[in-house]
MMTF fields as JSON, N, C-alpha, C and O atoms, coordinates in Angstrom:
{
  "mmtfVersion": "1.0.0",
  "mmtfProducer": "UNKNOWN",
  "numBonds": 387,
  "numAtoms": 388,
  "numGroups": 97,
  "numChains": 1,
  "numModels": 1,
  "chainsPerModel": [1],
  "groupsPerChain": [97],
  "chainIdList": ["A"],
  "bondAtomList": [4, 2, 8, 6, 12, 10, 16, 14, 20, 18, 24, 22, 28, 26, 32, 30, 36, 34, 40, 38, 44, 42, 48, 46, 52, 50, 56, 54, 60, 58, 64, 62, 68, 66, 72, 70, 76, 74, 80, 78, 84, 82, 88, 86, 92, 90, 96, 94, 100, 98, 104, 102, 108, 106, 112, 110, 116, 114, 120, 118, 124, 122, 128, 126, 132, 130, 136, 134, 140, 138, 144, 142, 148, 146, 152, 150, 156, 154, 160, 158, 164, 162, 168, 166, 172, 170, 176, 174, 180, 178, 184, 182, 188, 186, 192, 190, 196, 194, 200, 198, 204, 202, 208, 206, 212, 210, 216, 214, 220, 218, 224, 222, 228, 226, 232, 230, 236, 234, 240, 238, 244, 242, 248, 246, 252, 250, 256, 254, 260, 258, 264, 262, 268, 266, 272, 270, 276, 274, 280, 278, 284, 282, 288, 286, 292, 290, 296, 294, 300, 298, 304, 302, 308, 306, 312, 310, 316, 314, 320, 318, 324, 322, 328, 326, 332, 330, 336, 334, 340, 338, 344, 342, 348, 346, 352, 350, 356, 354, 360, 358, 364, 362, 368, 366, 372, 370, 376, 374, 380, 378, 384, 382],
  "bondOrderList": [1, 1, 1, 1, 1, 1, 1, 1, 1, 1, 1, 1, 1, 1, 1, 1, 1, 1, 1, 1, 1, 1, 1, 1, 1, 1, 1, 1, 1, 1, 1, 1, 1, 1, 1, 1, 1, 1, 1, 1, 1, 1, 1, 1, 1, 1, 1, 1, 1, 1, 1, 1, 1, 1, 1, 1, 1, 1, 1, 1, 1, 1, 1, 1, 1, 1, 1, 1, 1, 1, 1, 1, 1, 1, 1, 1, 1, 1, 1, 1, 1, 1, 1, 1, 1, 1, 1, 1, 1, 1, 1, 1, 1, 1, 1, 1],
  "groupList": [{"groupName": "UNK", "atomNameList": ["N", "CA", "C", "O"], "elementList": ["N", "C", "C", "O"], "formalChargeList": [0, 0, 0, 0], "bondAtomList": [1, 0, 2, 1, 3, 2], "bondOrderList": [1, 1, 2], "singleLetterCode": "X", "chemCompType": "L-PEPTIDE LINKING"}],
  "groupTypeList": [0, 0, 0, 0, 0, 0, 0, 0, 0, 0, 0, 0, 0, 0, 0, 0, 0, 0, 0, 0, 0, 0, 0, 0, 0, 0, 0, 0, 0, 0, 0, 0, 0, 0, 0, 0, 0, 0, 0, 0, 0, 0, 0, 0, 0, 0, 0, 0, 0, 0, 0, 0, 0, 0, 0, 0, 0, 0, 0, 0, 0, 0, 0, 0, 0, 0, 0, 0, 0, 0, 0, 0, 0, 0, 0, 0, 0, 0, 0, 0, 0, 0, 0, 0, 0, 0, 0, 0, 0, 0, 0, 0, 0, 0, 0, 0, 0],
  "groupIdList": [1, 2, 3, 4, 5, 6, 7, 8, 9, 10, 11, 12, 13, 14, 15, 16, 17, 18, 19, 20, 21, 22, 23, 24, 25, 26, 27, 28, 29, 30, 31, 32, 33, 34, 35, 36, 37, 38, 39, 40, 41, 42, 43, 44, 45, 46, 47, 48, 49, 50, 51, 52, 53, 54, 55, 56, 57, 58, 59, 60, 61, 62, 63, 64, 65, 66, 67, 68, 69, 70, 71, 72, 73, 74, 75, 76, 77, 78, 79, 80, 81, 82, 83, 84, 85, 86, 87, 88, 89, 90, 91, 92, 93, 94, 95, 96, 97],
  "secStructList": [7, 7, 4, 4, 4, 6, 6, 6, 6, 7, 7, 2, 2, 2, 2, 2, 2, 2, 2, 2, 2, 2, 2, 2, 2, 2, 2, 2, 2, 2, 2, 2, 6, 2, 2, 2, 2, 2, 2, 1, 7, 1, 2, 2, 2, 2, 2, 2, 2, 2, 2, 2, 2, 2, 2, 2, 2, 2, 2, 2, 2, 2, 7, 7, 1, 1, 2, 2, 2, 2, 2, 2, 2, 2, 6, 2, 2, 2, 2, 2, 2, 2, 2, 2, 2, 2, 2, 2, 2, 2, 2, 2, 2, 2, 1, 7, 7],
  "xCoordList": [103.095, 103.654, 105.045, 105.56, 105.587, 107.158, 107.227, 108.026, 105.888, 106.023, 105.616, 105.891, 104.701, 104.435, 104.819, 104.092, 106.481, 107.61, 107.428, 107.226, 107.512, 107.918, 106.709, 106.617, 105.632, 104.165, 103.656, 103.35, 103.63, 103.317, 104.605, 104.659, 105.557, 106.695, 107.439, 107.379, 107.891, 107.778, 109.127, 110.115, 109.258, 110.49, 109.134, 107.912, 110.115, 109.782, 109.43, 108.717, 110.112, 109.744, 108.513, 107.951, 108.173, 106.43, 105.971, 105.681, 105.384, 104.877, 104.647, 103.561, 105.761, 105.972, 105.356, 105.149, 105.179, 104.888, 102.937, 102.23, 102.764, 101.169, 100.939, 100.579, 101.203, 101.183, 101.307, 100.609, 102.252, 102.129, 100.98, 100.258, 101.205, 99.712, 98.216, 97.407, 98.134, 97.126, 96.944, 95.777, 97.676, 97.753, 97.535, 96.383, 98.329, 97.818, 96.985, 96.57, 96.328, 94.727, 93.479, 92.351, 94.295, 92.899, 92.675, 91.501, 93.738, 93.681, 93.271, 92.392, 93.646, 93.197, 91.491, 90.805, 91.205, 89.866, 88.678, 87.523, 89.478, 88.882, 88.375, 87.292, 88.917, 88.878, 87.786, 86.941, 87.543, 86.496, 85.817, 84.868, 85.279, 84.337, 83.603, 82.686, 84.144, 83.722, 82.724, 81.528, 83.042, 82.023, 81.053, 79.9, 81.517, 80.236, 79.604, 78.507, 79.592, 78.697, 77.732, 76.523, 78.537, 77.574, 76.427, 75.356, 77.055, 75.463, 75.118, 73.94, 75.621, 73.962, 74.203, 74.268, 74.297, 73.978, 75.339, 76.548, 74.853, 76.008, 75.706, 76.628, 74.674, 74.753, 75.01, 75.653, 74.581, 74.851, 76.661, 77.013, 77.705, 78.506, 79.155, 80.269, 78.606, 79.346, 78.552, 79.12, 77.651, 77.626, 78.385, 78.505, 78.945, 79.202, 80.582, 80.932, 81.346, 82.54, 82.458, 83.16, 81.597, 81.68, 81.721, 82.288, 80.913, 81.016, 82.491, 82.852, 83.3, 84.66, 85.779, 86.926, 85.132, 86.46, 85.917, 86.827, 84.749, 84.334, 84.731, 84.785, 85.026, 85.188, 86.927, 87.67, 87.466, 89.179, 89.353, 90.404, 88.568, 89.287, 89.407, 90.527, 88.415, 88.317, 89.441, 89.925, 89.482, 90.6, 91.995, 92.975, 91.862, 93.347, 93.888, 94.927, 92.533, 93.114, 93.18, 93.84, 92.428, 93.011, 94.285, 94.792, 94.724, 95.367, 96.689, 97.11, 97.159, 98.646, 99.63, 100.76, 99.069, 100.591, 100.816, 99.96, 101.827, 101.835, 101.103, 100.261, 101.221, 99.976, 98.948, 98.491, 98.237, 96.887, 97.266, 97.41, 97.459, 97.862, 97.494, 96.724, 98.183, 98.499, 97.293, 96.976, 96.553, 95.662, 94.573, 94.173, 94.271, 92.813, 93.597, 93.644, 94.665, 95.301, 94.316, 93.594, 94.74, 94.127, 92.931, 92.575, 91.898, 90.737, 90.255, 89.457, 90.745, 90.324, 90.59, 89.874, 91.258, 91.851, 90.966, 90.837, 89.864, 88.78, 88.149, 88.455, 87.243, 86.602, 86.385, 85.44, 87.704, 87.848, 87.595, 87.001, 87.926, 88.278, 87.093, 86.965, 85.814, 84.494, 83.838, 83.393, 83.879, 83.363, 83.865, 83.191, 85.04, 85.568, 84.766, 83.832, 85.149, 85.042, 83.413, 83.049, 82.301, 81.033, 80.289, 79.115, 81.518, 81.019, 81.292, 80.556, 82.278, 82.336, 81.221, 80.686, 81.235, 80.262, 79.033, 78.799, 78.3, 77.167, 77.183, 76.149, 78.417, 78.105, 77.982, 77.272, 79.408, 78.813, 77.733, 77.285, 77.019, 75.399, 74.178, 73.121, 74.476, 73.58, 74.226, 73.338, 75.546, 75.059, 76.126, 76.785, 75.826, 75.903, 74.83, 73.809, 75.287, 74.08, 73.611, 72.655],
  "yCoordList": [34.689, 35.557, 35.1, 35.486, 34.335, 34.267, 32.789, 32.638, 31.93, 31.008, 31.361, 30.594, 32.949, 33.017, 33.347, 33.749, 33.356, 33.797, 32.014, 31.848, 31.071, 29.721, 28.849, 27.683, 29.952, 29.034, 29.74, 29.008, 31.059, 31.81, 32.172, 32.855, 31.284, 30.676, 32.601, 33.149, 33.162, 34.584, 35.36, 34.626, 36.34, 36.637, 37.536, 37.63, 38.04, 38.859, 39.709, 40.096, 40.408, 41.661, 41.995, 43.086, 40.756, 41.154, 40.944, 42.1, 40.11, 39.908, 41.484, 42.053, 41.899, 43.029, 44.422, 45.571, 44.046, 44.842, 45.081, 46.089, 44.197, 43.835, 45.088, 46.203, 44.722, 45.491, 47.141, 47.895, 47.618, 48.318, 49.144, 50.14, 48.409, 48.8, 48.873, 49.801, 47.859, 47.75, 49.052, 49.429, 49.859, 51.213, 51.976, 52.407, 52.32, 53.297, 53.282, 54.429, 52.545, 51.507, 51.957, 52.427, 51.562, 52.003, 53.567, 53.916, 54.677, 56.054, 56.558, 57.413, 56.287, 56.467, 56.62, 57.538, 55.244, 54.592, 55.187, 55.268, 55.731, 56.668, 58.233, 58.744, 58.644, 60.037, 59.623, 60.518, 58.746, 58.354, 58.119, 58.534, 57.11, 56.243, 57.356, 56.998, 58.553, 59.579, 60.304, 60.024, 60.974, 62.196, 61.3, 61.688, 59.724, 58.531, 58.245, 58.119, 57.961, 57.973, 58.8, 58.602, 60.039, 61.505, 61.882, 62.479, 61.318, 61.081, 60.415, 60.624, 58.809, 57.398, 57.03, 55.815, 57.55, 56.952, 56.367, 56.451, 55.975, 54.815, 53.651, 52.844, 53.265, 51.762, 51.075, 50.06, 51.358, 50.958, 51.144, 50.457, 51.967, 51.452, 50.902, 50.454, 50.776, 49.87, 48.469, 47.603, 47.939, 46.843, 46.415, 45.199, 47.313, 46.742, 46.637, 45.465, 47.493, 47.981, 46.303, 45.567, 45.52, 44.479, 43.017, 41.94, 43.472, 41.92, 42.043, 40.986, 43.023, 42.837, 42.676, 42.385, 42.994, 42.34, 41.136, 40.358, 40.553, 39.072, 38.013, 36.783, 39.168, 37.777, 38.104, 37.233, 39.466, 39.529, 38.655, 38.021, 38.369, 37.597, 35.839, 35.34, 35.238, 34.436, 34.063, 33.005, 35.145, 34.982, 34.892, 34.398, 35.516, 35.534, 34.243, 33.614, 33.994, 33.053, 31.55, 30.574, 31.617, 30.394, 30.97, 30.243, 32.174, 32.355, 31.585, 31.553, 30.955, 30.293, 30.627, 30.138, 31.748, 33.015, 33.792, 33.725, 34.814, 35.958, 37.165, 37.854, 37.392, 38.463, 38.552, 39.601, 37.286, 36.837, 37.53, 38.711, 37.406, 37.211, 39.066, 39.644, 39.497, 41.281, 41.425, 42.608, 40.895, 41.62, 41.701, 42.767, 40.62, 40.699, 41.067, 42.145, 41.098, 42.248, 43.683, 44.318, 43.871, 45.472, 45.468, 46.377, 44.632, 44.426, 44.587, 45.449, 43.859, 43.815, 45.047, 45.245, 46.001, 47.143, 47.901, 48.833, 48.28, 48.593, 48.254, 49.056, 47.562, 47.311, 47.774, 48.389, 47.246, 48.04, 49.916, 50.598, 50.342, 51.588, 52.109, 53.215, 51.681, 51.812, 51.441, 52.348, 50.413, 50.014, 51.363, 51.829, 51.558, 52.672, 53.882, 54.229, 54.623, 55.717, 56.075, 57.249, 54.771, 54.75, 54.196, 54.182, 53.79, 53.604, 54.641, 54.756, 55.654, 56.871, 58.242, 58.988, 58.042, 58.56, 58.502, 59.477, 57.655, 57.017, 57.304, 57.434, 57.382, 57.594, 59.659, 60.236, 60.265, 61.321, 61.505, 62.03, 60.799, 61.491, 61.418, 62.041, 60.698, 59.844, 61.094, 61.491, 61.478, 61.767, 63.698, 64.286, 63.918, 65.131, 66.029, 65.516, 67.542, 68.085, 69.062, 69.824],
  "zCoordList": [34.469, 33.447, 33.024, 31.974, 33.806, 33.566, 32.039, 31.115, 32.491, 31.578, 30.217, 29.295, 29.915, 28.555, 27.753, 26.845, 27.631, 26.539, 25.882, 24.68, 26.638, 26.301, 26.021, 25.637, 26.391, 25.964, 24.391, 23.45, 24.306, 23.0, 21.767, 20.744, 22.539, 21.186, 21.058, 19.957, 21.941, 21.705, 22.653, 22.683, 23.206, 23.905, 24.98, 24.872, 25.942, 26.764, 27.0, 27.925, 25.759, 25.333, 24.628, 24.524, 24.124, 23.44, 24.229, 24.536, 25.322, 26.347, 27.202, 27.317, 27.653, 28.421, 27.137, 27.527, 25.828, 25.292, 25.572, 25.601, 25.668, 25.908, 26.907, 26.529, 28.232, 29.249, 29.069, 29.747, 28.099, 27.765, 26.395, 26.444, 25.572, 24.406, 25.609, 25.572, 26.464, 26.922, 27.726, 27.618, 28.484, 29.391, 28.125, 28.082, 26.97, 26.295, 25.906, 25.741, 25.579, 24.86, 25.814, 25.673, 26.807, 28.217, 28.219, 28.344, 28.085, 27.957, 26.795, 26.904, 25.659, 24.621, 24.283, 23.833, 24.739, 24.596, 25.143, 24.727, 26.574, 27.786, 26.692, 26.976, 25.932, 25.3, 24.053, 24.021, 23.172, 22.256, 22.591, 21.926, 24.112, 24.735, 25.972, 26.711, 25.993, 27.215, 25.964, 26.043, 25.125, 24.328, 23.876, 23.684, 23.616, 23.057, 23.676, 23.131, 24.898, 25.985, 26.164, 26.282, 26.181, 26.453, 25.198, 25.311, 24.006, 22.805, 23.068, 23.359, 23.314, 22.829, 24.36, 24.548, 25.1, 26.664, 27.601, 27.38, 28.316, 29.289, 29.177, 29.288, 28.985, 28.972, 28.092, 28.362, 26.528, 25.532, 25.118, 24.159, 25.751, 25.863, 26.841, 26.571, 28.339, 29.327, 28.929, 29.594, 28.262, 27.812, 26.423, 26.271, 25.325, 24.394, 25.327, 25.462, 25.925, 26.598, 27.118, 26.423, 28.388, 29.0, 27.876, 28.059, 26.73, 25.501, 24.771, 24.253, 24.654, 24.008, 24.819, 24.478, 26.424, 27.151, 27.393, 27.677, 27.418, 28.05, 26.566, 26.565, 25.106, 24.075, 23.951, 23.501, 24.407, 24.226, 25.265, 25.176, 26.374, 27.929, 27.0, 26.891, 26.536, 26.159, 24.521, 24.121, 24.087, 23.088, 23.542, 22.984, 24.747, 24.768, 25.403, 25.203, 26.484, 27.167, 26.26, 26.615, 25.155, 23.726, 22.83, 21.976, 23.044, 21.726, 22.428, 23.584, 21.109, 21.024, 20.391, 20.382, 19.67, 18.951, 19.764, 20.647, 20.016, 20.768, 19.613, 20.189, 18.653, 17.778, 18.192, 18.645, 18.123, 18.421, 19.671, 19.356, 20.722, 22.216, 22.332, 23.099, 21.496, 21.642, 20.977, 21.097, 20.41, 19.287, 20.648, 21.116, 21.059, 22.475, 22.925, 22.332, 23.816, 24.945, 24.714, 25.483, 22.997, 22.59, 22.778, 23.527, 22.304, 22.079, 24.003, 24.372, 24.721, 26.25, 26.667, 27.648, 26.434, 26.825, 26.163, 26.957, 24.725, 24.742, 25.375, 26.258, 25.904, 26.369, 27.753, 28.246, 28.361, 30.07, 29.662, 30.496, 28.811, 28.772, 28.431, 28.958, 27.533, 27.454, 29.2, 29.902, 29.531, 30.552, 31.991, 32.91, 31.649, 33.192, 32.861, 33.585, 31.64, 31.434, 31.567, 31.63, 31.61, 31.376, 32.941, 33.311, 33.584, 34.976, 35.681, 36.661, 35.524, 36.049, 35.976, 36.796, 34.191, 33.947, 34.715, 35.429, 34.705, 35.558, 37.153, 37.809, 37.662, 38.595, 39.196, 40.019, 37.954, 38.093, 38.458, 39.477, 37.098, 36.6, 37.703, 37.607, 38.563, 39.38, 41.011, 41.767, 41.268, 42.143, 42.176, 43.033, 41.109, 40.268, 41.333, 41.791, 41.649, 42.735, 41.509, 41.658]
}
């Protein structure tokens, strides 16, 4: 982490900003991706939830702007936040009395 101010041409502070969008991103995401679940199922979003962090993981780890860099940060932070909120779900559901 310390080298990606000097690798994404950028300061510290966007960097450290990531970390942050990404926590509100994950909570946020948690509140749209919980009542969506509960209409079209769990799986259909802990799999779309698992393809936008497996193509943000892969964007980010090419992106060479810091934008780009924050934009999949956001994008991965859907994804985890579909994927949690839908693995919880699931497990409620499964051992719910």
């Amino acid at each position: 982490v310390p080298a990606m101010p000097g690798i994404l041409n950028t300061t510290p502070a966007m960097i450290q900003l990531t970390l942050s969008l990404y926590m509100v991103m994950l909570g946020v995401g948690q509140v749209i991706f919980g009542p969506l679940s509960d209409r079209i199922g769990r799986r259909p979003i802990l799999l779309a939830g698992a393809t936008a962090f497996v193509i943000a993981s892969l964007g980010a780890a090419w992106s060479s702007t810091a934008p780009a860099f924050v934009a999949f940060r956001l994008l991965q932070a859907v994804g985890a936040s579909a994927m949690l909120v839908a693995t919880f779900a699931t497990v409620r559901d499964v051992y719910a009395n």
